[in-house]
N, C-alpha and C positions, 0 to 999 in steps of 0.2 A: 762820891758825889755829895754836894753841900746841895741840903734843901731838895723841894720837889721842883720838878720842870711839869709845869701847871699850862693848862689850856692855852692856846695861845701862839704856845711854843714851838719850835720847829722841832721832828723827830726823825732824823736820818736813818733809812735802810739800805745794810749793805744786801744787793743780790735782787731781780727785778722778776724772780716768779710768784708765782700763784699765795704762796703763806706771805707774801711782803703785798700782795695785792687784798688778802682779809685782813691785817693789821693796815693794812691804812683807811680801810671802806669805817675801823672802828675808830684810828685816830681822828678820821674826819666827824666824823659825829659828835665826839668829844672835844671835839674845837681844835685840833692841834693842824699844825702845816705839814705837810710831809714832802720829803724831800726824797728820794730812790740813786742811788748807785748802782749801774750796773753795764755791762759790757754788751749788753743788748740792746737793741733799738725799740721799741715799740710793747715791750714786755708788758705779761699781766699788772705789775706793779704801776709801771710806769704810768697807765692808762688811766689813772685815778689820784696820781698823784699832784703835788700843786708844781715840784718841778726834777727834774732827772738828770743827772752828768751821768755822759754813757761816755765810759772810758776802760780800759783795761785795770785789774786791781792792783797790777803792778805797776800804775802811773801814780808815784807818792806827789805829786804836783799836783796832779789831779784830786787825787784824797785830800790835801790838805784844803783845797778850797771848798772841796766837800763839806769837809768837817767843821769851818770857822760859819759855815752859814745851817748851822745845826746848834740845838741845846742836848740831845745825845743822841748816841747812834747804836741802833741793835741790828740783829742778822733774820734772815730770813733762812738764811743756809750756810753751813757751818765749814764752806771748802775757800772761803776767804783767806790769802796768806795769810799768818800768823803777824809777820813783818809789815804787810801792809795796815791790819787792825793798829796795829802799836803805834804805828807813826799818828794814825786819825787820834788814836787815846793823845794826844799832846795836846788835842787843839779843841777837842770836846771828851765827852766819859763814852766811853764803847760796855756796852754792856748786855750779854755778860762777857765776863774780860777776856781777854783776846788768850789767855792762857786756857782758860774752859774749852774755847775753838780748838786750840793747837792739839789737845787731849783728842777730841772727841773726832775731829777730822785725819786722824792717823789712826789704823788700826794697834799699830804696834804698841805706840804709847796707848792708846787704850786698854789696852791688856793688862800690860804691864801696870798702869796706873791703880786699873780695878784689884788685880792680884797684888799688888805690894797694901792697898786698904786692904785686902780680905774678904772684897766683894765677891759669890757665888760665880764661876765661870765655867763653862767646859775647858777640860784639859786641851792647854796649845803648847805651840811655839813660834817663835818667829824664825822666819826662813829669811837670809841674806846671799847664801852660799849653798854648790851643789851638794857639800861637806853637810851641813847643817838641812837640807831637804831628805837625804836617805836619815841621819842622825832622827831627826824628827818624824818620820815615818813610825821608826823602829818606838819612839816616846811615845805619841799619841795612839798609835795603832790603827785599824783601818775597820769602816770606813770612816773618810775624814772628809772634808771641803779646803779647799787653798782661799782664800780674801786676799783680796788685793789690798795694801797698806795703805792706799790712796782713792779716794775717788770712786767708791762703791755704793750703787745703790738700787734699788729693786732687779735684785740679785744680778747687776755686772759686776762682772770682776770676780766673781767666784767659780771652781771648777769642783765637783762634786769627785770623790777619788773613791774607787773602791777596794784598791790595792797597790802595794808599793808599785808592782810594773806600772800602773798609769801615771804615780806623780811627775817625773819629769817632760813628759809631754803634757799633761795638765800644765804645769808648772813655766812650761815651754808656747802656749797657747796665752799664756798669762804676760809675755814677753820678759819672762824670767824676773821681773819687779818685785820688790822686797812684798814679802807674803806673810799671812800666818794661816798656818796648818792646826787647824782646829778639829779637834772629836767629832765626828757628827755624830748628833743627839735626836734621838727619838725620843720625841716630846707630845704629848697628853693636848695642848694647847698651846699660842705663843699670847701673851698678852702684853697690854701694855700700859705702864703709868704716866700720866703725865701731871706735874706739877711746877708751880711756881712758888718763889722764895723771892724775900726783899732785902734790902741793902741792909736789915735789923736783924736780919737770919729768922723773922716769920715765914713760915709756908703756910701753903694752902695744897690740897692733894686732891683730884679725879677720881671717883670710884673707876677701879680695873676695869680696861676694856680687853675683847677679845679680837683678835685678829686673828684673820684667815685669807688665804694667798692663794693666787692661781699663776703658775707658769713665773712663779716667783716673786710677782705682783701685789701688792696689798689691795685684795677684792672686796673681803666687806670686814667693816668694824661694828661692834656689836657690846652695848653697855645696858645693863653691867653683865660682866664674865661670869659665867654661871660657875663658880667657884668657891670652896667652902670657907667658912670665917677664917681659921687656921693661915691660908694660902692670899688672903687678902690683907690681912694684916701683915703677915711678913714682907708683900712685894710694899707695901705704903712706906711700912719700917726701911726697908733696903733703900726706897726711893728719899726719904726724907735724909738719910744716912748718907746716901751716895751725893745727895746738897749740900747736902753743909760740908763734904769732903771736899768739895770740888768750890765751894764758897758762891754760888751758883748766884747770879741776881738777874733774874729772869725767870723763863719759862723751858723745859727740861722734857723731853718723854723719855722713860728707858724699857727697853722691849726686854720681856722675859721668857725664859721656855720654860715652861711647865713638866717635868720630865717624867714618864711614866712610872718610876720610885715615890710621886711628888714633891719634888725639891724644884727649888726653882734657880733659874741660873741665870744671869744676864749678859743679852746676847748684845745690846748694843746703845749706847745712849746719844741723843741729838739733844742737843744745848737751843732749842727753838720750839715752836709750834709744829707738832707732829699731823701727818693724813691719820693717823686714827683718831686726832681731836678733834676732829671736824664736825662732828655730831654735838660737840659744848656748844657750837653755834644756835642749833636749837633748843638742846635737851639739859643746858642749866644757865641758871642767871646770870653769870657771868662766862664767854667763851674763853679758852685759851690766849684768842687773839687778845682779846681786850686785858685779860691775865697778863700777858705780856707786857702791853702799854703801860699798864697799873704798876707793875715793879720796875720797869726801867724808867719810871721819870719819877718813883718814891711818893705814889699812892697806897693807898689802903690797898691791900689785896680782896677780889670779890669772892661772891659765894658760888662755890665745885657741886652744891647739891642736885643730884640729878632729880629733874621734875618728872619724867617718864623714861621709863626704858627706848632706847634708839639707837635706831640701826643707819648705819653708811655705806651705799655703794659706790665707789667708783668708776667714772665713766672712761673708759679709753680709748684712746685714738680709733680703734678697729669697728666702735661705733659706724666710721663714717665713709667706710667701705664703700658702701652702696648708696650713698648720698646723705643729705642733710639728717638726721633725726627726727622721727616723728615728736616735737616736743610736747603739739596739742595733746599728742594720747596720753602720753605719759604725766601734763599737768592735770587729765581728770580725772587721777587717784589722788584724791584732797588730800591726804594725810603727806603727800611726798612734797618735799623742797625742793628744788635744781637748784641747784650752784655751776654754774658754767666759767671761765677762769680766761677767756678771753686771749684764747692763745688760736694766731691765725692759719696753724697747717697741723692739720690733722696727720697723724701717725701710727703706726702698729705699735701699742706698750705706753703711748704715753699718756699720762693722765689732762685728760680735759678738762674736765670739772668734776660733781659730785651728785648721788641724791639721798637724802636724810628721810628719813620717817620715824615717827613719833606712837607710839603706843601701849595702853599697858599691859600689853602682850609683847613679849617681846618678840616671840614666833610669827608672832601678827604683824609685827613690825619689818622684821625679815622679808615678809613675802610680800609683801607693799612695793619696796626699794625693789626685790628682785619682779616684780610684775610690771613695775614702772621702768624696771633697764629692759625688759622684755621687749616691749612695745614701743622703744624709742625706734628699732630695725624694722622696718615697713617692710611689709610680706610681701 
């Protein structure tokens, strides 16, 4: 990309959820127009943006007039075809480049990618064949998890194995789809980096956050990771390392597990705005989302320093079981944000929006987020 695309400009997102709906609440503020692709109708994104082609991403017709009324186009979610990003790169700059997607939304090249750099991973393999499912049993050992090569995320598509007799009905429950059979690791912590790089190969890096999961779920995110110098410095190093390998120009999280040896190993990387960044919203001067904008259109990158420790809870669908949420009770714990994401059908598992709190405690922080999801459920 020649030059910055400066205020003004139009910035195309591919994918019409919730992370395309906080990069545009920041491009609009920043002057820019925004423009949403996506195969949805009425999406978080769409609902804020200036205008949306809701089209399938395999209609290259469609893409292309997408693309010619844009000065560049980023993601919001990383399962965009490969084929379809390339075609948009012709007619505006897609970024980050539609080869960073192709990585990062396959698990197998993912693997593979990480393992041929040297990047820290649990021992796998990829599974294609019923050949290569017993084979890989017998290599990784047990207990193991099968992934799905495609299209996984707050843990579908995975089957937890605790012995060779289960793989092939895990594997079978999986509809036999190209897999990898990964070590399962008992891990001390999973954590997460997130970072942004620009078309100069400058980054900027996120003090490590902590994540913690319920029913597979990302429940609460928690900065900074209570983790020793040693363990923070290596996950920044890995992350800054695993950019510039991947030639990254945007904004990146890569989740780690902590493993009870302390080594760290990475379990999985998103080429976007990650849910454990959602706390940069309040807790540093510049958020991820705006992170984002700033290197896809060849700004200065801002400043990752965390002002206070803060904590993120996720709200999920199952909220709203019993009716609307109590929002009044939950807004008279000052210290808590809502984020709500503007999606019309509530669901069991799925994320609705968010709530942040700010403190320099971080324990104190914790119980804020968890006292204010408490009290959204009317007794």
């Amino acid at each position: 990309m020649k030059g910055s695309v400066l205020p003004g400009a139009t910035v195309g997102v591919f994918g019409g959820g919730q992370l395309g709906r906080m990069l545009g609440f920041v491009a609009k503020r920043m002057g820019y127009q925004v423009g949403v692709f996506t195969p949805d109708e009425g999406g978080p994104a769409s609902q804020i943006a200036d205008w949306t082609v809701t089209a399938q991403y395999e209609d290259l017709d469609r893409i292309e007039a997408f693309a010619k009324r844009t000065d560049v186009i980023t993601m919001e979610f990383e399962n965009v075809p490969g084929a379809s990003l390339r075609h948009a790169s012709q007619y505006a700059p897609v970024l980050p480049d539609p080869s960073v997607q192709e990585i990062a939304q396959h698990r197998i090249r993912e693997k593979t990618f990480l393992a041929k750099n040297s990047f820290p991973i649990a021992a796998n393999v990829s599974v294609v064949t019923d050949e290569e499912l017993v084979a890989g049993g017998r290599s990784v050992g047990f207990p193991a998890v099968l992934k799905t090569a495609g299209f996984g995320y707050d843990g579908k598509g995975q089957r937890y194995v605790e012995n060779a007799e289960e793989l092939q009905s895990a594997w079978g429950s999986l509809g036999q789809s190209p897999v990898v059979l990964e070590a399962w690791i008992k891990h001390e912590m999973e954590i997460s980096i997130v970072i942004a790089r620009d078309s100069l190969g400058r980054s900027v890096v996120y003090p490590p956050i902590e994540n913690r999961h319920h029913n597979h779920i990302l429940d609460l995110s928690l900065a900074p990771a209570l983790i020793d110098k040693r363990i923070k410095q290596e996950a920044i190093s890995q992350a800054l390392a695993l950019a510039e390998a991947l030639e990254l120009v945007g904004v990146m999280a890569i989740e780690f597990f902590l493993t009870q040896s302390g080594d760290l190993l990475i379990n999985e990387i998103a080429p976007r705005p990650h849910n454990s960044g959602h706390l940069t919203i309040e807790a540093t001067v510049c958020s991820q989302f705006e992170q984002q904008l700033r290197a896809v259109c060849g700004l200065p990158l801002g400043d990752t320093t965390l002002l206070q420790p803060a904590v993120t809870g996720n709200l999920l669908g199952d909220l709203w079981a019993s009716g609307e949420p109590n929002w009044s009770a939950a807004a008279e714990i000052r210290e808590v944000s809502i984020h709500l994401y503007g999606k019309g059908v509530a669901r069991i598992g799925r994320k609705m929006g968010h709530l942040t709190a700010l403190h320099y405690d971080r324990n104190e922080a914790e119980r804020k987020v968890i006292a204010a999801r408490n009290v959204l459920v009317k007794p």
